[in-house]
N, C-alpha and C positions, 0 to 999 in steps of 0.2 A: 813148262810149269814154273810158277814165280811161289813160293812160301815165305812169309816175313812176318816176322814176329814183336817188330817195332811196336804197333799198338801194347801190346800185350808188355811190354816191356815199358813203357810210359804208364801204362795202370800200375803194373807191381811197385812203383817207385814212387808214384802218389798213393797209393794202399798204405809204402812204409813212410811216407811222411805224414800222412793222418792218423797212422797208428801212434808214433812217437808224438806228436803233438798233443793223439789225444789223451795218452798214458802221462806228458808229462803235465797236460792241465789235470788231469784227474790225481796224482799224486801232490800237486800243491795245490789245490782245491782241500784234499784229504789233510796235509802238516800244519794249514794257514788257518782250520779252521780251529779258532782257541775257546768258543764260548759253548761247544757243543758238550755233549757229555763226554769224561775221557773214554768210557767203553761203548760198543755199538757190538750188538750181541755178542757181549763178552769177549771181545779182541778192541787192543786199544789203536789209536789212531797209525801208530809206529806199526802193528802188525798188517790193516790194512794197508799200508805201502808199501810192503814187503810182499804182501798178497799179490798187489797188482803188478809189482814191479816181475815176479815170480812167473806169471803170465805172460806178461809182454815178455821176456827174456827165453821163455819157452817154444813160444811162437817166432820168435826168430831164430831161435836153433832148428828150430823144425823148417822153417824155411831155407835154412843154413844146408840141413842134410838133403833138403828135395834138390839143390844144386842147378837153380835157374840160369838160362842161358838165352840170349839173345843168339837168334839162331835167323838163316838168309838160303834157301838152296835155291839155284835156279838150273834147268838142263835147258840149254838153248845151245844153237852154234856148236855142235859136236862136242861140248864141253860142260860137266857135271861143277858146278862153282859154292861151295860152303863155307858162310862166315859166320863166324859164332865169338860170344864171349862171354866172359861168365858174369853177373850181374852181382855177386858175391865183392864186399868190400875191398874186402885184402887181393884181389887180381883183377887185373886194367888190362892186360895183355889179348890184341884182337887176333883172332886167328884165321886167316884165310886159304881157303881149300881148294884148289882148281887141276879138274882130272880130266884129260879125255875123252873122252866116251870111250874107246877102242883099248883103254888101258886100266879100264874100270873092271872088277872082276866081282864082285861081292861085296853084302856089307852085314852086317848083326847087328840086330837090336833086342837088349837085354830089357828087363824091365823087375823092378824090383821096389821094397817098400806100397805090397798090394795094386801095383800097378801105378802108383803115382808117381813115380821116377823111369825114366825109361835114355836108355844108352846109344846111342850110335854110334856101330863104328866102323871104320868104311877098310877096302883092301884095293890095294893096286898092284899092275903087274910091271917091276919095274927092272930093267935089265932081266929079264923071263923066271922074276923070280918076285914072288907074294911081298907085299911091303903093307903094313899095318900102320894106320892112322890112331893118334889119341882118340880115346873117345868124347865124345857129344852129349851133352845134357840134353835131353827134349824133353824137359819136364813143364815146360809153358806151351808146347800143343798138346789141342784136344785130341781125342780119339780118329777123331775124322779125318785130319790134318796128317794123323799117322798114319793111315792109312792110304792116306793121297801120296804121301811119302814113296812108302814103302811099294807102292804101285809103280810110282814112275821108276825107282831104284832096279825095282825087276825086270822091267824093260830094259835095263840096260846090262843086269849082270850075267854071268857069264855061266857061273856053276848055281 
């Protein structure tokens, strides 16, 4: 089984470049225009941009904390392979996972913020002794996709 999450990772990054484009024409649409009235129900043109700016900045905190990750698993070839990376500005760092099958032992997946963030995190058995992986953002698959996951995962774990 092949899961990839590229598509999904080419929309979130045109979503966030049409949002900022469209937030920054709508903020100088909003300061540019001079002949309008200064108030529009009672907030002036300085609080509407504040408004919107206030939104847009919420919305990508909130996108901030769901903790998007371009994510790759594939189990083929007696070898369990996870590449993931976080899609968040500030970390570039790709990380690549490649496990055995035969030294694959379990994995958890957390899920939290109502279900819309959800955690992977895998376990190996390495010199006869439990070895934990960072976790995994899978917050860009759907329900289904977790569940194809988590199917193939248990065919192969141990406990």
């Amino acid at each position: 089984m092949i899961l990839d999450t590229e598509r999904k990772v080419f929309l979130t990054h045109l979503r966030r470049l049409i949002t900022l484009l469209a937030f920054a024409v709508i903020v100088l649409l909003i300061m540019l225009v001079g002949k309008r009235p200064s108030t529009y129900l009672g907030l002036t043109k300085y609080n509407w941009a504040l408004i919107i700016f206030s939104i847009y900045l919420i919305s990508m905190v909130f996108e901030t904390l769901l903790g998007y990750y371009y994510f790759y698993f594939k189990d083929e070839k007696g070898l369990l392979t996870f590449r993931f990376f976080s899609l968040s500005y500030f970390n570039s760092r790709k990380n690549l996972i490649e496990i055995p099958v035969n030294e694959f032992i379990r994995y958890e997946l957390k899920t939290s913020m109502g279900g819309l963030k959800s955690k992977l995190t895998i376990f190996r058995l390495i010199k006869n002794k439990e070895a934990k992986y960072p976790s995994i953002s899978l917050s860009l698959l759907n329900k289904t996709e977790i569940e194809k996951l988590k199917a193939a995962l248990d065919s192969y774990s141990k406990k």
